[in-house]
C-alpha positions, 0 to 999 in steps of 0.5 A, a space after each residue: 214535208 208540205 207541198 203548199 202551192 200559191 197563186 199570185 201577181 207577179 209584181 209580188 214575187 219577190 216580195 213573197 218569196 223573201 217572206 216565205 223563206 224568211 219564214 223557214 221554206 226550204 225550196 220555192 218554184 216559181 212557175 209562170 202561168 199560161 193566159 187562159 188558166 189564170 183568167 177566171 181568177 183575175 175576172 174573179 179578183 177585179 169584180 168583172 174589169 178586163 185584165 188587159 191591164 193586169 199583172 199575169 199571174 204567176 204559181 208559187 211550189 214552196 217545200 217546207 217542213 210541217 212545223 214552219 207551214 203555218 207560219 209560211 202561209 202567215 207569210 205569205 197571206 201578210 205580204 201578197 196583196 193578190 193571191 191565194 192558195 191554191 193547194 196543200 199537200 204533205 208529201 211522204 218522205 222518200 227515204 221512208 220506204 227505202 230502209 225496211 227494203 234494205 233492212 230485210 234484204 240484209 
């Protein structure tokens, strides 16, 4: 299972949610960001202009299974007009280092 976490505008939300599950995601958290973390990143995309103006960024947490993160990320960089991937990681599989416990106490 990736971990796959995204930065984007709010107003494209829902866009990129639809997509990402289209895609084959299994899970996607959507979070809110605080003004002061994602002000660098609106200076950064808006060359310097204030971001009064601006939509407030907005974190995505998408779980999907190794062989749809390709095509998850396709989807999201192809519907996201604002974003960018902030982080990826594969998680280890819970049940993996349960069954040789139960194995050897049986």
């Amino acid at each position: 299972m990736n971990r796959i976490t995204m930065l984007l505008k709010s107003s494209d939300v829902m866009a990129v949610r639809r997509a990402v599950f289209a895609a084959g995601a299994s899970r996607v958290v959507v979070s809110p960001l605080p003004r002061h973390a994602w002000a660098a990143y609106l200076q950064d995309w808006y060359c310097g202009k204030p971001a009064a103006g601006c939509d407030a960024l907005v974190q995505l947490d998408v779980g999907v299974d190794a062989c749809h993160a390709d095509d998850v990320i396709s989807a999201f960089l192809a519907t996201a007009h604002v974003g960018k991937i902030g982080r990826i990681t594969q998680c280890a599989s819970k049940t993996k280092g349960m069954f040789p416990a139960l194995l050897q106490a049986a």
